[in-house]
C-alpha positions as semicolon CSV with decimal commas, in nm:
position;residue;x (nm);y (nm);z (nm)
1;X;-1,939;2,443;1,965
2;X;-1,721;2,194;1,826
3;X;-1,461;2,193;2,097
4;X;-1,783;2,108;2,348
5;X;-1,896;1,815;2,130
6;X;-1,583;1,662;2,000
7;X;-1,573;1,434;2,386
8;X;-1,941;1,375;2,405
9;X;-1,962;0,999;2,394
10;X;-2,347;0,918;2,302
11;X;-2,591;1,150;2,160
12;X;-2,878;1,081;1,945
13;X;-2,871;0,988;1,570
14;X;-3,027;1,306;1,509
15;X;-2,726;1,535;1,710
16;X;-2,474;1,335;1,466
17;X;-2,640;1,400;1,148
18;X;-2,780;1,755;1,184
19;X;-2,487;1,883;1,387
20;X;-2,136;1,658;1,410
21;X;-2,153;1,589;1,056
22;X;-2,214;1,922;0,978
23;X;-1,899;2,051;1,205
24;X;-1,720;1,757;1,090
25;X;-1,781;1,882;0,721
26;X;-1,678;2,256;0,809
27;X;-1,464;2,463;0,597
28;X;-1,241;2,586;0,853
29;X;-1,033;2,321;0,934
30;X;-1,020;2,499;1,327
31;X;-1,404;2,362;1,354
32;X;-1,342;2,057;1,132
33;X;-1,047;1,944;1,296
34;X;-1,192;1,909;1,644
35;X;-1,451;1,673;1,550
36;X;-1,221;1,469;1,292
37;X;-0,979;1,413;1,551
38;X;-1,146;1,342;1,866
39;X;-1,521;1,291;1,757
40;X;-1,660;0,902;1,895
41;X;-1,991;0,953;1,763
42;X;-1,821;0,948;1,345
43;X;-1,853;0,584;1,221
44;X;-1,572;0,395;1,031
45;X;-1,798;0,497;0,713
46;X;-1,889;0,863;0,811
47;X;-1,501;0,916;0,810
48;X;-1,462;0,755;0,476
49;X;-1,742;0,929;0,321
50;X;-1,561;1,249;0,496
51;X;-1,227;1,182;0,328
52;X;-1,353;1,129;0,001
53;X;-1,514;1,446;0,022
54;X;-1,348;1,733;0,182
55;X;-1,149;2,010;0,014
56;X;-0,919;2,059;0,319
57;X;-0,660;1,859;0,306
58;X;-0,566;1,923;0,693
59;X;-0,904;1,720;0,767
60;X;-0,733;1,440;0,636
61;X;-0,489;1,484;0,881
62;X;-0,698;1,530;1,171
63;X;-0,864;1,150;1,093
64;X;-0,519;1,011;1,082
65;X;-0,472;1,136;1,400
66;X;-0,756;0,988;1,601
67;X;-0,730;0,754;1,870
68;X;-0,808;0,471;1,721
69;X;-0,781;0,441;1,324
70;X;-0,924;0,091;1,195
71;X;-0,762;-0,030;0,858
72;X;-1,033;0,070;0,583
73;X;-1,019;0,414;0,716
74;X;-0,620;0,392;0,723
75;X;-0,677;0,285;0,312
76;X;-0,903;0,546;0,226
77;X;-0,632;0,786;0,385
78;X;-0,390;0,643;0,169
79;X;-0,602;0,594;-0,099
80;X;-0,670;0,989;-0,151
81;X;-0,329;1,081;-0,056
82;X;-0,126;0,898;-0,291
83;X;-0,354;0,844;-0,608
84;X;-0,326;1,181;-0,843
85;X;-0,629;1,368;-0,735
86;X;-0,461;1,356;-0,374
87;X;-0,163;1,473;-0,468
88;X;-0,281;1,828;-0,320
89;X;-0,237;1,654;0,034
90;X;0,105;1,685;0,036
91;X;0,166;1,330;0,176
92;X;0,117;1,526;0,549
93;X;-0,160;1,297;0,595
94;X;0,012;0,954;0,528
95;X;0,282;1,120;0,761
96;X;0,046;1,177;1,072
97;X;-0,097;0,806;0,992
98;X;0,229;0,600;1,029
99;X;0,323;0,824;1,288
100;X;-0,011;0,698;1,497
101;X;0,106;0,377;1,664
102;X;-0,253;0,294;1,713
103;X;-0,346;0,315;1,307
104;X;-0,406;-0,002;1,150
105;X;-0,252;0,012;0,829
106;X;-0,297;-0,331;0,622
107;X;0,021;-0,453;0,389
108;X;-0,138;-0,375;0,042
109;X;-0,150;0,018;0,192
110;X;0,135;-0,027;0,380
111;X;0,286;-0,141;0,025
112;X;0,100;0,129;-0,136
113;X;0,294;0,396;0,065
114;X;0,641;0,264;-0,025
115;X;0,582;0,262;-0,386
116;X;0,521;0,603;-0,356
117;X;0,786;0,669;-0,076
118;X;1,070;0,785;-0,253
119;X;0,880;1,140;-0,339
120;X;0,774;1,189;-0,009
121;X;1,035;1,249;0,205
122;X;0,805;1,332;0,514
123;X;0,680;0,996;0,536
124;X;1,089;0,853;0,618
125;X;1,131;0,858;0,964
126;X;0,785;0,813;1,044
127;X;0,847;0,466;0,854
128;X;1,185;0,423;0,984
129;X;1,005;0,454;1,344
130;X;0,708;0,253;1,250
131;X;0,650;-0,070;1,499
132;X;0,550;-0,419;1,349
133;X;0,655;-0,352;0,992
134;X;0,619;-0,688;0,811
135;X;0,946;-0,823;0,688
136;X;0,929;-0,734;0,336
137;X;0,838;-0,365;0,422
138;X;1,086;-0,342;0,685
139;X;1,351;-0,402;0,363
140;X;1,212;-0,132;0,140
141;X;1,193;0,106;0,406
142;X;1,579;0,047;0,386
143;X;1,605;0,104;0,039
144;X;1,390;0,488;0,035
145;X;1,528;0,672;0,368
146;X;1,837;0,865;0,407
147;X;2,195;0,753;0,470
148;X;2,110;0,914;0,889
149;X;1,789;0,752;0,855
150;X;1,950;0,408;0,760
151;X;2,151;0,394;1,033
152;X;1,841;0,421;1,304
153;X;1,673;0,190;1,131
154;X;1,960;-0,021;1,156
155;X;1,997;-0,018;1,487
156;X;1,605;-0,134;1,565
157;X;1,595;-0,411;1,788
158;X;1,283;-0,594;1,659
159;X;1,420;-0,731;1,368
160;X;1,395;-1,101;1,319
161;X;1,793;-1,284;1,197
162;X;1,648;-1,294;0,856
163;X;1,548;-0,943;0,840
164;X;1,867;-0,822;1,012
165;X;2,050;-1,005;0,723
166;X;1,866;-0,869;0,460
167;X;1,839;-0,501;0,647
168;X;2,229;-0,543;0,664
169;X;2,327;-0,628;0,293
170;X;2,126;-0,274;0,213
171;X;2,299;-0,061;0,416
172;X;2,602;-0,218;0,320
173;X;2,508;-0,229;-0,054
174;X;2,419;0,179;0,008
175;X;2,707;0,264;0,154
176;X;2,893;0,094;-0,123
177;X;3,010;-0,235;0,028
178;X;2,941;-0,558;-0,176
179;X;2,632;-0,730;-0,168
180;X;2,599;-1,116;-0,183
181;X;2,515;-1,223;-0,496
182;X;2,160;-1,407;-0,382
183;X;2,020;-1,082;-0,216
184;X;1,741;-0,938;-0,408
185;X;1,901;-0,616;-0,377
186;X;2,181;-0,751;-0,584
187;X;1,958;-0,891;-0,844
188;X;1,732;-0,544;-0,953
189;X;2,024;-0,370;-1,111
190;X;1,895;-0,417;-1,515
191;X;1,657;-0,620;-1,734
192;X;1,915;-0,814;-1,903
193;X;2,017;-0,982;-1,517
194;X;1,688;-1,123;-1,550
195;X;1,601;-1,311;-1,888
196;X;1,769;-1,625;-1,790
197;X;1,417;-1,638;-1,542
198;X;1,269;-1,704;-1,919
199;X;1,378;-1,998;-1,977
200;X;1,389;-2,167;-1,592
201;X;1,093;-1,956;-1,505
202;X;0,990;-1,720;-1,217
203;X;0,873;-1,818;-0,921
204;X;0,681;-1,537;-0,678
205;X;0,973;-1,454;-0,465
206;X;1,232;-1,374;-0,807
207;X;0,854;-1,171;-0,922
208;X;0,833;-1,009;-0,579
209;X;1,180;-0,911;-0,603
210;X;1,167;-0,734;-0,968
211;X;0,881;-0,585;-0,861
212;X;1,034;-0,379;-0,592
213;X;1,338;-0,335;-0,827
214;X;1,141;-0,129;-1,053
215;X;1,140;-0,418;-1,328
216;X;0,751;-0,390;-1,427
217;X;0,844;-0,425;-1,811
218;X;1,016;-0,759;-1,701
219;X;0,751;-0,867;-1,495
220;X;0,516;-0,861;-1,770
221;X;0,727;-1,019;-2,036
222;X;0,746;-1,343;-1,739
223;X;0,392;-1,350;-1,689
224;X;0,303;-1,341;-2,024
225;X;0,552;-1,645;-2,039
226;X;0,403;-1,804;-1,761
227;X;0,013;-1,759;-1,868
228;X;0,120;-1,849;-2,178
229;X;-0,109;-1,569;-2,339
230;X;0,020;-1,314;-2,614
231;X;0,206;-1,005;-2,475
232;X;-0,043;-0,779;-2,599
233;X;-0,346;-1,013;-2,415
234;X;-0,146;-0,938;-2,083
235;X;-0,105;-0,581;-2,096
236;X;-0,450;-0,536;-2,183
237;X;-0,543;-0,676;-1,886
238;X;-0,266;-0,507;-1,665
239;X;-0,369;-0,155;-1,811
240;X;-0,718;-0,214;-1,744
241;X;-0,640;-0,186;-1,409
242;X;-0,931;-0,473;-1,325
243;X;-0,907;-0,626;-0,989
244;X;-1,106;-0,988;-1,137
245;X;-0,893;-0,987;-1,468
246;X;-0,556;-0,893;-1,289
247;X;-0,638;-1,173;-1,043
248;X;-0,727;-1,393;-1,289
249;X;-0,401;-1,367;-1,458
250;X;-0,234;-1,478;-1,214
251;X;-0,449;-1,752;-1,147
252;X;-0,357;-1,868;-1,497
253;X;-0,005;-1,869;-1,405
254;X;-0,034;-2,089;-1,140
255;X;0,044;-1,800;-0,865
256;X;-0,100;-1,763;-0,496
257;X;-0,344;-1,507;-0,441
258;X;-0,176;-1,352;-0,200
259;X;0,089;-1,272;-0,487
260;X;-0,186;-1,204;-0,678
261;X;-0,260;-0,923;-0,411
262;X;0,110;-0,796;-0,498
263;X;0,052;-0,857;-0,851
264;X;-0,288;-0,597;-0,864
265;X;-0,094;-0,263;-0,626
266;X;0,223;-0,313;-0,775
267;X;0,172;-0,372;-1,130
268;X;-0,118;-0,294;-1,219
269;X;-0,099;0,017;-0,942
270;X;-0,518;-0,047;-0,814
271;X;-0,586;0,098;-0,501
272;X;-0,662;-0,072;-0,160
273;X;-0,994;-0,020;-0,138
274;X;-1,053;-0,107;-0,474
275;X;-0,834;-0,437;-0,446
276;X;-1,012;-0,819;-0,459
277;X;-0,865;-0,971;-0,166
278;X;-0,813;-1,342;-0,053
279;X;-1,138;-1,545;0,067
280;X;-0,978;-1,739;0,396
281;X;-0,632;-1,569;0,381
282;X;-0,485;-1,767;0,126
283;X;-0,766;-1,894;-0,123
284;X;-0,914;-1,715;-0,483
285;X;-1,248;-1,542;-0,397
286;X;-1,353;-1,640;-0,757
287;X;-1,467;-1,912;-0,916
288;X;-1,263;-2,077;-1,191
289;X;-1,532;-2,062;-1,433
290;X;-1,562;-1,712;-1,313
291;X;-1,173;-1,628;-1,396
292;X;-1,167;-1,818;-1,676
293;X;-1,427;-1,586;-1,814
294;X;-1,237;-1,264;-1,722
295;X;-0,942;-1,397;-1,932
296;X;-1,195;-1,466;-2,223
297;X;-1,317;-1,150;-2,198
298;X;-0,949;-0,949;-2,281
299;X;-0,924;-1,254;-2,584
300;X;-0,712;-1,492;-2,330
């Protein structure tokens, strides 16, 4: 029965709730699986309601597989695979997803997935083969994959100059070459190479860059230096794991929101869904008053 519906293209409401939901929600992931994977008639929010709730982690799978996977469906994939009540999903569905050319996967998942990259070794060369990888991601995926790995990636030919540079002093850093000095990969070897940012301050890039060096302790020492709020202020906010007080933050610092986007996956490790994202691309969806109040709020 499933195999006969899984093409039909139209059918009325009451076919999709009665009977594809109900295949679509199946134990057996033979029945499920049909209907995950080919199924036109499941909305963008039946399949997130789906992923939140099925036990079988191969029906995760099957909705990373589809045809056509929009981006909040890709972040709710990510979002149960990688958080720790996902963890019984083996990373085999964030594997079929960046193996799916035509899966929209935004940057905050798309950074999501590489912080949790180096334990998943099956999501590699699915990265390393990955089209349109953004700059930035294109350089950690250089960092996580294996020595046979780094050399395919390597030898992509739709890197920009300034990612081939950047791409290059990895490999060459891995394979135990020097590095130039000014390479971010240089720079994330221990805390101490970064207090002299105390006194001249950070800016986003040196952040970004300690960030994906591991550095989180040092990256909350700097913003407490830049917010000018006590230590213990900042981590409460960080820990809280707040997308409006994390954002607020760095607000207070003076930072962009898109690094405040960084600033909420990366430090304070909030999901994609769950993430406040920029109004217009670039601008705080907040008031100041309202921000100003969040900070208040942790005794900021």
């Amino acid at each position: 029965l499933a195999d006969a519906l899984a093409d039909i293209a139209d059918a009325p409401q009451a076919l999709i709730d009665s009977v594809i939901r109900h295949l679509a929600l199946d134990e057996e992931i033979e029945v499920a699986g049909v209907i995950l994977e080919r199924s036109q008639l499941l909305k963008d929010a039946d399949l997130i309601e789906i992923i939140s709730a099925t036990p079988i982690p191969e029906a995760v799978s099957a909705v990373a597989r589809r045809a056509a996977v929009p981006e909040a469906v890709s972040d709710a994939i990510v979002e149960r695979t990688i958080t720790p009540d996902g963890t019984w999903c083996g990373g085999a569905a964030v594997a079929d997803l960046l193996s799916n050319p035509s899966a929209q996967i935004r940057e905050q998942a798309l950074d999501a997935i590489l912080d949790a990259a180096p334990g998943h070794e099956n999501w590699h060369a699915p990265l390393v083969r990955r089209s349109y990888l953004p700059a930035r991601a294109m350089q950690r995926v250089a960092e996580v994959v294996t020595d046979q790995l780094l050399v395919e990636f390597q030898q992509r030919g739709d890197f920009d100059a300034t990612t081939i540079a950047a791409v290059a002093d990895t490999v060459r850093r891995r394979m135990g070459e020097s590095v130039p000095a000014h390479t971010p990969a240089a720079s994330s070897a221990s805390s101490g190479e970064w207090s002299h940012l105390l006194a001249d301050g950070a800016d986003e890039d040196e952040l970004s860059d300690a960030l994906l060096a591991g550095e989180k302790d040092v990256v909350r020492t700097l913003i407490a230096h830049a917010s000018n709020l006590p230590a213990p202020v900042v981590d409460s906010i960080i820990d809280s794991r707040s997308s409006k007080a994390v954002t607020a933050l760095a607000w207070k610092c003076g930072y962009s929101m898109r690094f405040a986007m960084q600033l909420q996956m990366r430090l304070a490790g909030i999901a994609p869904r769950a993430m406040l994202n920029a109004r217009n691309g670039t601008d705080y969806p907040m008031t100041e008053a309202d921000m100003a109040w969040q900070l208040e709020f942790f005794g900021g």
